[in-house]
Backbone as numpy.savetxt, mean C-alpha at the origin, in Angstrom:
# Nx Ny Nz CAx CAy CAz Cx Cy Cz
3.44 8.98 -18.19 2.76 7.72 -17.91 3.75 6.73 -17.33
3.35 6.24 -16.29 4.11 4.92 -15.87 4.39 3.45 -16.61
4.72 2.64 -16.14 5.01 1.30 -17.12 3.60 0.86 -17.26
2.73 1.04 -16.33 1.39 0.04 -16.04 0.52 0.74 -17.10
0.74 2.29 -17.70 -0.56 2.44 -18.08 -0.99 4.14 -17.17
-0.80 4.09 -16.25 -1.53 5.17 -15.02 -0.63 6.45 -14.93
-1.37 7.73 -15.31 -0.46 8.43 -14.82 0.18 8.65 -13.58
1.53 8.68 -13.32 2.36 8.51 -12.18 1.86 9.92 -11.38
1.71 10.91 -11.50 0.98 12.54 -10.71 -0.29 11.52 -10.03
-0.77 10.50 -10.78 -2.11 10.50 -9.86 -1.93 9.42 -8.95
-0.99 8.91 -9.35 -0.61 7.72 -8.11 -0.19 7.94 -6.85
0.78 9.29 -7.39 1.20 10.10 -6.14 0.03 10.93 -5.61
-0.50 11.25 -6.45 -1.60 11.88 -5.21 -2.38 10.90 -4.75
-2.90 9.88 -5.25 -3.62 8.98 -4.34 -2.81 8.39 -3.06
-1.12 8.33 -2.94 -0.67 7.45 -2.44 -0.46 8.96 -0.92
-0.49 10.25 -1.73 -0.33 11.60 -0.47 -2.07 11.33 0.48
-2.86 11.09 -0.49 -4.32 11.01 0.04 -4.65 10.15 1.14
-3.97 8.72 0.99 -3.84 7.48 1.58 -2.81 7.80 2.72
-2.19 8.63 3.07 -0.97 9.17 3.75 -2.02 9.68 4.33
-2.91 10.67 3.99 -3.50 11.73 4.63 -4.61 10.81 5.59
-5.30 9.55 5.19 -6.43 9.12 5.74 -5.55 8.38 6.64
-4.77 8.17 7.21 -4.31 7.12 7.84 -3.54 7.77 8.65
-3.07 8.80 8.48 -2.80 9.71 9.22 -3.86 10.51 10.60
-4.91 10.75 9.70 -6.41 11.01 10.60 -6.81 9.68 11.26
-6.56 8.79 10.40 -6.91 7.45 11.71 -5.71 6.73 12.87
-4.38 8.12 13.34 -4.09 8.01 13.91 -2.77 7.20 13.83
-2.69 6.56 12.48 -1.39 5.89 12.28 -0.41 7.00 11.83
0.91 6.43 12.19 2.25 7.37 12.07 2.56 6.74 10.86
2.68 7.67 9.69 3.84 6.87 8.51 5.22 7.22 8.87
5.30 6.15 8.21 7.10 6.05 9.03 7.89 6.23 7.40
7.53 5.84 6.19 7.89 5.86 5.04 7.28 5.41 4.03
7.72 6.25 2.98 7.05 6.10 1.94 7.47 5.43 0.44
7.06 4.60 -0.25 7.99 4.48 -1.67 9.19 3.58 -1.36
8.68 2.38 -0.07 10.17 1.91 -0.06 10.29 0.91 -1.14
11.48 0.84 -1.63 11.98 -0.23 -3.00 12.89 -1.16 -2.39
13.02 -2.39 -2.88 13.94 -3.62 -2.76 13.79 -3.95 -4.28
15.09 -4.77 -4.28 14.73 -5.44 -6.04 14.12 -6.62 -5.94
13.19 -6.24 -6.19 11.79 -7.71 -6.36 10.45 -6.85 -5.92
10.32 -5.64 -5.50 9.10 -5.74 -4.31 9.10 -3.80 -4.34
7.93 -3.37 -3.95 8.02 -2.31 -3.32 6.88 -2.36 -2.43
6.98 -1.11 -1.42 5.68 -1.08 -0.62 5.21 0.37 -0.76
4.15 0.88 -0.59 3.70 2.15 -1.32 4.10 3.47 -0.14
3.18 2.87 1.40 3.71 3.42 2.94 3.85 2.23 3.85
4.50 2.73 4.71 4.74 1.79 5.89 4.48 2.69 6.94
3.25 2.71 8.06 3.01 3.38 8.75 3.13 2.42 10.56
3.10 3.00 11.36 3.04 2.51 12.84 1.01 2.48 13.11
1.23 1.76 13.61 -0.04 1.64 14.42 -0.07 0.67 16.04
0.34 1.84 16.80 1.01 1.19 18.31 2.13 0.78 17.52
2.43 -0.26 18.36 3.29 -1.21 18.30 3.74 -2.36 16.71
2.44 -2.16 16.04 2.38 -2.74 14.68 2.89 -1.76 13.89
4.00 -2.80 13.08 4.34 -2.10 11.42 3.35 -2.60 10.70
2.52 -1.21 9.65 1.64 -1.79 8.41 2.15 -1.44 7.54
2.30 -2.38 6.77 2.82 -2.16 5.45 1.27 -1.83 4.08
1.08 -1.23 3.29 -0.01 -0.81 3.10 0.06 -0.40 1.13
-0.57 -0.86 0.94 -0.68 -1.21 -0.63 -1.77 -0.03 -1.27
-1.44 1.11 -1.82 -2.68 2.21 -2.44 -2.74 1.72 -3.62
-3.89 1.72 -4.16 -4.16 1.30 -5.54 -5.82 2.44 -5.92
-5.69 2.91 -6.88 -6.47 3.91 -7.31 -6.96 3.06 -8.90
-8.35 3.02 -9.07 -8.81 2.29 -10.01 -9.89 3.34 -10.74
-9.51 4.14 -11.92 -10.97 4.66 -11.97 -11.88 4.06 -13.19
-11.23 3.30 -13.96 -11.62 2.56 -14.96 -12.18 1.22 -15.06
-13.60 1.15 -14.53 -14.09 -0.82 -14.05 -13.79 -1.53 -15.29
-13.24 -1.22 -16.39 -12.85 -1.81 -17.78 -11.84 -2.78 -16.98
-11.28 -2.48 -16.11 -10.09 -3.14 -15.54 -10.18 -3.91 -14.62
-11.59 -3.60 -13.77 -11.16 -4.20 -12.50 -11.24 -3.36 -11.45
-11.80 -3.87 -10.47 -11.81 -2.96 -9.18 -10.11 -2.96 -8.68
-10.31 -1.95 -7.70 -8.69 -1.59 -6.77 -8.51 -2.49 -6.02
-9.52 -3.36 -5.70 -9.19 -4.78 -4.63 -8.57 -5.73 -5.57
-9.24 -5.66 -6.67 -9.08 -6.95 -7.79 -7.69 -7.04 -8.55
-7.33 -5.23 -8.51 -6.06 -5.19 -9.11 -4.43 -5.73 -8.29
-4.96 -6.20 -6.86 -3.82 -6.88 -5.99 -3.75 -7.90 -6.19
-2.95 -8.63 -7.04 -2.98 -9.97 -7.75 -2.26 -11.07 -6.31
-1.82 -12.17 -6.46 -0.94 -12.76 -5.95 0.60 -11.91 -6.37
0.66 -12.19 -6.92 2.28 -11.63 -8.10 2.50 -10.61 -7.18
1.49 -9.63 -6.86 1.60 -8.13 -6.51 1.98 -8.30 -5.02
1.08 -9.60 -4.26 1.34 -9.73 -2.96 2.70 -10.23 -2.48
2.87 -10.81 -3.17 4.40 -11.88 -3.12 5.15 -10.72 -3.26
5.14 -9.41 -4.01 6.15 -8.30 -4.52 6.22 -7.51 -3.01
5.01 -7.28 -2.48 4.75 -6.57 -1.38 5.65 -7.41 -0.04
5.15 -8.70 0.13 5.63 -9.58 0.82 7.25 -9.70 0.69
7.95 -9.49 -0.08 9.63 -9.81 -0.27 9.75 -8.59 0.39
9.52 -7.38 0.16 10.01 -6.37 0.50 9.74 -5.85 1.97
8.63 -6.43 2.58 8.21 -6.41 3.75 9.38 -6.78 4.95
9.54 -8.10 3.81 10.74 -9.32 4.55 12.24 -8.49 4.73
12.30 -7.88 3.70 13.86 -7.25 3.79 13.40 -6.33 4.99
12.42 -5.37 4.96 12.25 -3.82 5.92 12.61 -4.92 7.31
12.20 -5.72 7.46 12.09 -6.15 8.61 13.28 -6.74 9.10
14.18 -7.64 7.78 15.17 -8.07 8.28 16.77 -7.23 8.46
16.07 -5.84 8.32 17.18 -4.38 8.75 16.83 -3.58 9.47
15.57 -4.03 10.18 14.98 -3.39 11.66 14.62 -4.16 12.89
14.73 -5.03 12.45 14.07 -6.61 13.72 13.01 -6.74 13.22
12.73 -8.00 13.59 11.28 -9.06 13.59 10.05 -8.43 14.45
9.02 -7.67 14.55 8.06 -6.72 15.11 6.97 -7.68 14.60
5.78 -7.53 14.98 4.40 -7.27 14.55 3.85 -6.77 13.44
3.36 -7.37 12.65 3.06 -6.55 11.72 1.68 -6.93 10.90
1.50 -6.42 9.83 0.16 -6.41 8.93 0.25 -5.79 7.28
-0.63 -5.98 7.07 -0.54 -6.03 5.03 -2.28 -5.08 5.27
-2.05 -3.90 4.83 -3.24 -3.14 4.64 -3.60 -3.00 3.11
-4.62 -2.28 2.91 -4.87 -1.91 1.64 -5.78 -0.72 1.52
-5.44 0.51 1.15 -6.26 1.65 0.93 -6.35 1.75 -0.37
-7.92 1.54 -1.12 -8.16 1.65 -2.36 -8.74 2.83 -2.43
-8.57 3.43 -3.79 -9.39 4.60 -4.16 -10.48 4.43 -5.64
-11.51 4.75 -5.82 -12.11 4.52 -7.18 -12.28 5.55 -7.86
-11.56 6.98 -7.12 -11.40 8.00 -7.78 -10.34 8.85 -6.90
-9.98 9.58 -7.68 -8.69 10.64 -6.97 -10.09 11.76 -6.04
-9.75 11.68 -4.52 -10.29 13.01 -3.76 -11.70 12.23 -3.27
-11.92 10.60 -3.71 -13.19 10.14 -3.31 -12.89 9.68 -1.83
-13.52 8.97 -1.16 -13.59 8.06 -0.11 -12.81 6.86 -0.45
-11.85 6.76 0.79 -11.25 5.29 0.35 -11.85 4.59 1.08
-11.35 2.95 0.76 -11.94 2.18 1.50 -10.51 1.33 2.13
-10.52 1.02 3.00 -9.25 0.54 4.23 -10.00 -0.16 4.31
-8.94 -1.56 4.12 -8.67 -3.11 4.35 -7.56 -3.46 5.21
-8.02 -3.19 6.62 -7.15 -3.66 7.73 -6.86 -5.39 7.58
-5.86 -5.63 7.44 -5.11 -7.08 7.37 -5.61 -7.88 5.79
-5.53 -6.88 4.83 -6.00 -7.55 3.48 -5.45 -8.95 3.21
-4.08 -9.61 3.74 -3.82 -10.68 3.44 -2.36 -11.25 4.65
-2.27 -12.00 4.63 -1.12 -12.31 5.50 0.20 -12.98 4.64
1.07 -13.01 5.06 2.60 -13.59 4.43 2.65 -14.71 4.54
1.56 -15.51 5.16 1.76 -17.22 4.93 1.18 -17.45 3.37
């Protein structure tokens, strides 16, 4: 089990699944699991010319909260620092904040092209 509660096998498979759909919709992942201290991002894929940075969250328990609901501020700001570093050790590009939720492992996700911005 991870710190949150979730087993970590299913995070990774939701986060290989989310790899896999975004992959079929033509985006390149460029990496996966990147860490900074403050922040992580789950993938960072190409789309053209845009870096997306892209948040998987797998929810199967509504006791909790949907997978949209579980991206707090806290979580965005975590996403957002780390965005800031990828960028400030590759250049300043184009970019976007996605979100592929799952409400079950192997279901249909749902993709949230530009879920939030860094202002």
């Amino acid at each position: 089990m991870g710190k949150d509660g979730k087993d970590t096998t299913d995070g990774a498979r939701a986060e290989a699944e989310a790899a896999a759909f975004l992959s079929a919709q033509r985006l390149q992942i460029i990496a996966r699991n990147f860490r900074v201290r403050g922040g992580e991002i789950d993938l960072i894929a190409r789309d053209g010319k845009i870096t997306v940075f892209v948040e998987v969250r797998l929810r199967r328990h509504p006791d909790f909260g949907s997978a949209a609901e579980s991206i707090t501020a806290r979580k965005r700001a975590r996403l957002i620092l780390a965005a800031r570093h990828w960028l400030a050790t590759r250049g300043e590009m184009p970019c976007r904040f996605d979100c592929v939720l799952f409400e079950q492992l192997g279901g249909k996700p749902e993709w949230i092209r530009n879920a939030f911005s860094a202002d």
